[in-house]
N, C-alpha and C positions, 0 to 999 in steps of 0.2 A: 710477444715475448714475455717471458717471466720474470719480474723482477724478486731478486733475493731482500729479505725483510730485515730488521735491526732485528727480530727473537730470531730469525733464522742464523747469521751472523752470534749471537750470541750462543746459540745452542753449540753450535760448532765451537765456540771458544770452551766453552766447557767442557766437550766430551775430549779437546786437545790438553785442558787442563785436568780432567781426570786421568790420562792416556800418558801424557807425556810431564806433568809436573807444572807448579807454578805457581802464580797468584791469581786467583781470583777475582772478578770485578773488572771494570775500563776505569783508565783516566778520565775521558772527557766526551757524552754519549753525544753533546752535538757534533764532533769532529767524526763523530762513528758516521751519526748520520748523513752529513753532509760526502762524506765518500762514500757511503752506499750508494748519495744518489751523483754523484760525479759522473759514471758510464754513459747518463743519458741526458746529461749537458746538450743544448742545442744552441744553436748559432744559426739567426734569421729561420727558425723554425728548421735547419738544415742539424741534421747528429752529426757533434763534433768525432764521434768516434763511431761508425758505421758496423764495421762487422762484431760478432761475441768475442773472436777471440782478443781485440782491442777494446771491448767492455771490461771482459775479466781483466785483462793488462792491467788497465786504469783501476777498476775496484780494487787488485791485489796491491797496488801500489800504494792506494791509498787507505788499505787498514793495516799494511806492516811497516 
């Protein structure tokens, strides 16, 4: 599976603030990254969150 990257995430933040208006920049790039990598949390080597569409869930949740 593909994981999405902090440029990747950022790029997108960009062409949303070229797109749709805004400010520029993040508050705070460790909170970026630690919800980038939230999705793929394990528990006893077991994925807390198994299928993609409960990856994105958890990613969307945790950069908006």
């Amino acid at each position: 599976m593909k994981k999405i990257n902090l440029d990747e995430i950022l790029l997108i933040h960009e062409q949303m603030i070229d797109t749709f208006g805004g400010t520029n920049g993040i508050r705070d790039k460790r909170l970026l990254e630690s919800a980038i990598q939230s999705p793929y949390h394990t528990y006893s080597g077991i994925d807390i969150f198994n299928s993609i569409e409960e990856k994105a869930a958890r990613l969307g949740f945790g950069i908006i």
